[in-house]
C-alpha positions in Angstrom: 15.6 -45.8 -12.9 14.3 -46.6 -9.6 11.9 -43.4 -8.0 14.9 -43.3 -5.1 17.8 -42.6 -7.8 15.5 -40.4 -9.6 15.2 -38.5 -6.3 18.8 -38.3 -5.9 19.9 -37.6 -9.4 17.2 -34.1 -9.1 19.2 -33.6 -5.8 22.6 -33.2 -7.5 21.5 -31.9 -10.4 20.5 -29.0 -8.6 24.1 -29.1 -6.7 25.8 -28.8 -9.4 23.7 -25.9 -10.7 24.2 -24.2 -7.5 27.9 -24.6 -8.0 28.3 -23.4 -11.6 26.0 -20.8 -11.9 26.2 -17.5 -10.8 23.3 -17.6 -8.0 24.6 -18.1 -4.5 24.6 -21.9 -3.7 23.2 -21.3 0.0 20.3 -19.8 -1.7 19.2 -21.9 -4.9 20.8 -25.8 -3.7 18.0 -27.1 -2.2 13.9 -26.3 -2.8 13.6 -27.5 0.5 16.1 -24.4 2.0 14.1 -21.9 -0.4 10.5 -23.2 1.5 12.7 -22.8 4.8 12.9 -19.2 4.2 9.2 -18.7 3.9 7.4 -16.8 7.0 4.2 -18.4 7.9 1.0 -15.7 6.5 -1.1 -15.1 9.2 -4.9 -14.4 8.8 -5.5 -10.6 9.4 -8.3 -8.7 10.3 -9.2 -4.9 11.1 -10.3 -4.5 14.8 -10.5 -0.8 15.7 -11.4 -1.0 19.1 -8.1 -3.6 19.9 -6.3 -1.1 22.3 -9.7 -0.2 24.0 -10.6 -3.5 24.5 -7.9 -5.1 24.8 -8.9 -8.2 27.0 -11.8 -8.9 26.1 -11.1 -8.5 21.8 -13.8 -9.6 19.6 -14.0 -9.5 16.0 -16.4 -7.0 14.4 -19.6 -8.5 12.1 -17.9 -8.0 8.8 -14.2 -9.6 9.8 -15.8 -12.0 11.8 -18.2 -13.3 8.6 -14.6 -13.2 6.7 -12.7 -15.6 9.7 -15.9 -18.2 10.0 -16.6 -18.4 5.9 -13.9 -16.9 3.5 -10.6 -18.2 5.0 -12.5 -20.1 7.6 -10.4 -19.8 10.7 -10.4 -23.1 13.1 -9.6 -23.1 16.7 -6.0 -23.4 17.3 -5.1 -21.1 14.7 -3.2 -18.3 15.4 -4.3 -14.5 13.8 -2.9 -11.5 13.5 -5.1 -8.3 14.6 -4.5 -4.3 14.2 -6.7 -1.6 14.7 -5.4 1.0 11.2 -3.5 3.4 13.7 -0.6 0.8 14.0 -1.6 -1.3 16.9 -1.3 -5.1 16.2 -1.4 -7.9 18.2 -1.8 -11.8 17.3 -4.4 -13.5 18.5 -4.9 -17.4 19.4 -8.5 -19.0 18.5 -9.5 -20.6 21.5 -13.0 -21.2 19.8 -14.5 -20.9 16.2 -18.3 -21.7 15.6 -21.3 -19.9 14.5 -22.6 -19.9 18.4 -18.7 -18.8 19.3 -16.0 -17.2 18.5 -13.1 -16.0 21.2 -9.7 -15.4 21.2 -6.8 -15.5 23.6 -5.0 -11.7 22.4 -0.9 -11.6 23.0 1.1 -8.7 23.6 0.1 -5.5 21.8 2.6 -3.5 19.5 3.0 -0.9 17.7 4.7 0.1 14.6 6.7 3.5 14.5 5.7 6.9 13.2 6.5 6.4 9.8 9.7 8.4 8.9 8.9 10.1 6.0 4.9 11.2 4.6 3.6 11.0 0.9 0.3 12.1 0.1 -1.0 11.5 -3.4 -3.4 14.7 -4.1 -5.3 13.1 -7.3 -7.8 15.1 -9.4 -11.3 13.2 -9.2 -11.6 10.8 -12.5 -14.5 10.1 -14.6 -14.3 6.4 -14.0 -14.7 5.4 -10.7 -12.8 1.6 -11.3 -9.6 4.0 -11.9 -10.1 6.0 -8.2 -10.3 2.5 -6.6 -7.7 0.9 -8.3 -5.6 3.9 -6.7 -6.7 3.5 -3.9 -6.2 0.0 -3.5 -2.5 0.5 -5.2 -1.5 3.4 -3.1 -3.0 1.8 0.1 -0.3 -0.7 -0.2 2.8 1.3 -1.6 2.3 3.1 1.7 0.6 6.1 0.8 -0.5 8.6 4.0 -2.9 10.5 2.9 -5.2 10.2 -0.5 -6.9 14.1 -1.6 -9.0 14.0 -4.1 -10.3 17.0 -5.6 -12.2 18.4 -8.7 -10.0 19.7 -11.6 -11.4 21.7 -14.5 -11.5 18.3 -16.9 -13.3 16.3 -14.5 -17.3 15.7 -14.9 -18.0 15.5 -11.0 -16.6 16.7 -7.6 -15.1 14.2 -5.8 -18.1 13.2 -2.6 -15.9 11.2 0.5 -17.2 7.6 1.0 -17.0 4.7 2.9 -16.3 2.3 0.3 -12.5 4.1 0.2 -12.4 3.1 3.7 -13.1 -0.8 3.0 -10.8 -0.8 0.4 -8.1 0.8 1.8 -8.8 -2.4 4.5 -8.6 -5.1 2.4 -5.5 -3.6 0.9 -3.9 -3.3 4.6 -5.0 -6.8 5.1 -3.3 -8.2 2.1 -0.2 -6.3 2.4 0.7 -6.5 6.2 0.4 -2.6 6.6 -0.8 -1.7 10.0 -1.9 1.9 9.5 -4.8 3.3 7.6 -4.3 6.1 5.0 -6.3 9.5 5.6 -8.8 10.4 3.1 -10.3 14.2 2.2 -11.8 15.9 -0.7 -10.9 19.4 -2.0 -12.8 22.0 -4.6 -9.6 22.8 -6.5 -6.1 22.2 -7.4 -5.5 25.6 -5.4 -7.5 24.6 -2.0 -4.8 21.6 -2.1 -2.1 23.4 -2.5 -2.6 25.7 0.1 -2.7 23.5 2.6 0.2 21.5 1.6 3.8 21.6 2.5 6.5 22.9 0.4 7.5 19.6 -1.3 5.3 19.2 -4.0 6.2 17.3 -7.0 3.9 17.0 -10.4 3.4 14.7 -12.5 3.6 16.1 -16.3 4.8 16.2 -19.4 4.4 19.5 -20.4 7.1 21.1 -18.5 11.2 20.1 -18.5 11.3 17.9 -15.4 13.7 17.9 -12.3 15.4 15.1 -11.2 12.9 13.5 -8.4 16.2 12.7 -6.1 17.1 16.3 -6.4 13.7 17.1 -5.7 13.0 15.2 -2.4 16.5 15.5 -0.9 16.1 15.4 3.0 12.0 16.5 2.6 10.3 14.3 5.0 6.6 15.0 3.5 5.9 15.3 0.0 2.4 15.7 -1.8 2.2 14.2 -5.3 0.0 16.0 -7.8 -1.5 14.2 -10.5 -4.4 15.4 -13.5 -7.5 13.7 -14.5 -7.9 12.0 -18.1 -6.8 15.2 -20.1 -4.7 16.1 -18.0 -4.9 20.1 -16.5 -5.8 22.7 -18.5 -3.3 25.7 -19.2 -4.3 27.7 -16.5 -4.3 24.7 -13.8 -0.9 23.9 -14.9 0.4 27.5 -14.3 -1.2 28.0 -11.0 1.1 24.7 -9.9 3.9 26.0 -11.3 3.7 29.5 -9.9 2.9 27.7 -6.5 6.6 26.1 -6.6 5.6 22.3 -7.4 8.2 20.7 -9.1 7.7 19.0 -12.6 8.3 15.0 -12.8 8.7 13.1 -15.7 7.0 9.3 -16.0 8.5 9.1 -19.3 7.6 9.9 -22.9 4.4 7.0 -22.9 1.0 8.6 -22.5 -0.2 6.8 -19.3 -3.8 5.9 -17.8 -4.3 7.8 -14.7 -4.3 5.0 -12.6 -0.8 3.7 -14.1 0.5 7.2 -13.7 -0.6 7.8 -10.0 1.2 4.4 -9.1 4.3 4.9 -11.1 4.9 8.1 -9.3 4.0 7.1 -6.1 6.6 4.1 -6.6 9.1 6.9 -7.3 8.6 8.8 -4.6 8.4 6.4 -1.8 12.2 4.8 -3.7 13.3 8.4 -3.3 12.0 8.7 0.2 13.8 5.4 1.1 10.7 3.7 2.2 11.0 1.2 0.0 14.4 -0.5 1.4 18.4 1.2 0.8 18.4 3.5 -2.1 
């Protein structure tokens, strides 16, 4: 068989499966229609100052040693810039070189107020890989706002750093979000929950859970609470309680932190409807 009727036999092969199967044909004929759908990934990089100086853009030290040596933007190219408050604007390269870099911005935009808020108030962990990993994870599931505070089983109080900041970049970077999440620290399970709104939802097993839907219902802002390895103690449990947080169950598996705060947050954000129809 000649390479031109092998060609053609693939081609009708995949016809036919289009036909008989129970995919929809527009969708699964042809590779060539799949790679049709595709969006071109633009390059993105974290400019703060982008409405400030908005004609005269450059790239800070860090994103610019990222454009010129990791992903190695040439000139031509276009980028996509935002500034973590939900600014964006893309950006042709009218020059790329060690001696210079410029760019020719387009118009700026700006994504909406997001309609509904989560904040993930997690207690402080013992192993800082598992605090990062949520942080990269909730960064981009859309998380507002990360607490973190000291619960009775953790071995440290939580201390605010800049590296949450960076990560919380790079994840906004990969996943397309324009807006950086809010960090803070707290003493206590109590200091958080006083200065949260009435939607509270914990994660436990210890207590008959609600149904999250139920739960959430019209709430536009929601605070997740979840425990360090060990979970809370007896006393931390009842103060939440007795503070009107509502129980949530991840199911009967014991969990790692990190897996727990991101399966909940998942929930959440599908019961807030920020993750498509529900």
């Amino acid at each position: 068989m000649g390479s031109a009727e092998f060609l053609d036999s693939r081609a009708k092969g995949a016809t036919e499966y289009a036909e008989y199967s129970d995919y929809s044909a527009p969708f699964y004929s042809t590779r060539a229609h799949a790679y049709a759908l595709r969006m071109p990934q633009l390059h993105r990089f974290y400019v703060p100052s982008l409405v400030q100086d908005r004609d005269r853009v450059t790239l800070p030290d860090d994103e610019l040693h990222h454009a010129l040596h990791v992903v190695r933007v040439k000139a031509g190219e276009t980028i996509r810039l935002f500034d973590g408050a939900g600014f964006y604007a893309d950006a042709s390269v009218t020059a790329a070189s060690k001696r210079e870099f410029q760019l020719a911005p387009g118009p700026l935009h700006r994504d909406p107020e997001p309609a509904a808020r989560l904040t993930l108030a997690q207690a402080w962990l013992n192993h800082a890989h598992a605090a990062e990993t949520i942080i990269r994870r909730g960064t981009e599931l859309g998380v507002d706002e990360f607490i973190f505070f000291r619960a009775e089983h953790s071995e440290k109080s939580p201390k605010a750093s800049d590296k949450w900041i960076r990560m919380a970049i790079e994840s906004c970077k990969q996943c397309g979000r324009n807006r950086l999440p809010q960090f803070r620290t707290a003493k206590s399970v109590e200091e958080v929950l006083a200065t949260q709104p009435k939607c509270v939802v914990l994660a436990t097993q210890a207590v008959e859970p609600k149904p999250l839907g139920a739960v959430i219902g019209a709430c536009r802002e929601v605070t997740l609470v979840v425990g360090p390895e060990g979970d809370f103690t007896a006393r931390e449990l009842a103060a939440i309680l007795e503070s009107g947080a509502h129980p949530l169950s991840l199911g009967p598996l014991t969990l790692r932190a990190e897996v727990a705060a991101t399966t909940a947050i998942t929930l959440a954000q599908f019961h807030l409807g920020n993750l498509g129809p529900r």
